[in-house]
Phi, psi and omega in degrees: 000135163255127177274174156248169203201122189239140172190166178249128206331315215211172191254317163001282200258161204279169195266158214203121167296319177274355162244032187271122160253211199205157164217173186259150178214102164263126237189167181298275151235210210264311199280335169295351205274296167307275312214308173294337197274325195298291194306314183283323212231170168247080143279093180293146170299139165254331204191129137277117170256099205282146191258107173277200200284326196288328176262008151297295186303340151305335204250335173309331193290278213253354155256159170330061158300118182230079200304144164282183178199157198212000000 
């Protein structure tokens, strides 16, 4: 499955909607997904999103699709 994963750069500071980016992940399910990311980045998670086909193929179009990999 690929999540999107929305978050913010640092743990630090209170989180802001408008400093929220996203990044693609692919995983088992929502909690390994979380767990790699957790583990790789200092990001706080705000939201995991598992992506079916019709909004994989949306976010391929029309956004940065980038799967990470860690």
């Amino acid at each position: 499955m690929i999540y999107k994963i929305y978050y913010q750069e640092t743990k630090d500071r209170n989180p802001k909607r408008e400093q929220t980016q996203s990044l693609y992940i692919e995983a088992d399910d929502a909690v390994i997904a979380r767990r790699q990311v957790e583990q790789n980045t200092p990001y706080n998670i705000e939201f995991v999103q598992e992506l079916d086909e019709k909004h994989l193929a949306y976010e391929k179009e029309n956004a940065d699709f980038t799967l990470a990999e860690f």
